[in-house]
C-alpha positions, 0 to 999 in steps of 0.5 A: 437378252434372248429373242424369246425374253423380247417377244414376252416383253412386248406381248405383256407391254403393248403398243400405245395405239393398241392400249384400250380405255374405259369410260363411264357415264350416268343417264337420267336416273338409271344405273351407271353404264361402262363402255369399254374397249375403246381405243384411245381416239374414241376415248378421247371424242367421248372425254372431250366430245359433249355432243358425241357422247350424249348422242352415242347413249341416245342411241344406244343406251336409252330406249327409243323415246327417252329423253336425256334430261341429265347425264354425268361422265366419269373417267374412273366411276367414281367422280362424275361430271355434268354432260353439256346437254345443248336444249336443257342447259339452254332452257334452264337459263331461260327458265331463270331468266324469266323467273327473276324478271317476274319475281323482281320486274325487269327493272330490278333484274340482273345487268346480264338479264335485262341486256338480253332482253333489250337485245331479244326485243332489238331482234323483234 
């Protein structure tokens, strides 16, 4: 091979580090948004990372007071799943919680539900 036939091998076949990654997410109700250009260790934080990314698009892909109530990730814009969000997630096994005690009586709940409220109230 020539040295003119190497240099166009490596301009069309870069180096790992210099390879860029796009990642998808869906915020509440809106429209999918795409970021791009990411190098693979930012990537990698916004693939793995729950807490990086929800708080990447609060701030910069919400408006000031919006709430992220919901929030899907996708590595290919097509199958989507469920961000961790740490104070809904919490609150909705709350929420269930509290439901199932006031429909059934913490006597008939669930072994899971009623030991955390031994717990809870062991705390008091």
């Amino acid at each position: 091979m020539d040295d003119q036939h190497i240099l166009h091998m490596d301009e069309d076949d870069p180096p790992k580090e210099d390879a860029r990654f796009t990642i998808h997410f869906q915020i509440n109700s809106h429209e999918p948004i795409s970021i791009s250009d990411l190098k693979i260790s930012e990537y990698l934080k916004f693939k793995r990372n729950d807490e990086y990314a929800l708080q990447y698009c609060q701030n910069y892909h919400t408006d000031e007071n919006e709430v992220i109530e919901n929030m899907y990730r996708s590595l290919d814009d097509v199958d989507y799943t469920r961000v961790k969000i740490p104070d809904i997630d919490m609150e909705g096994k709350c929420t269930e919680g509290l439901t199932e005690i006031e429909s059934k009586g913490i006597e008939s709940a669930s072994k899971a539900t009623q030991r955390n409220i031994v717990s809870s109230n062991k705390r008091k």
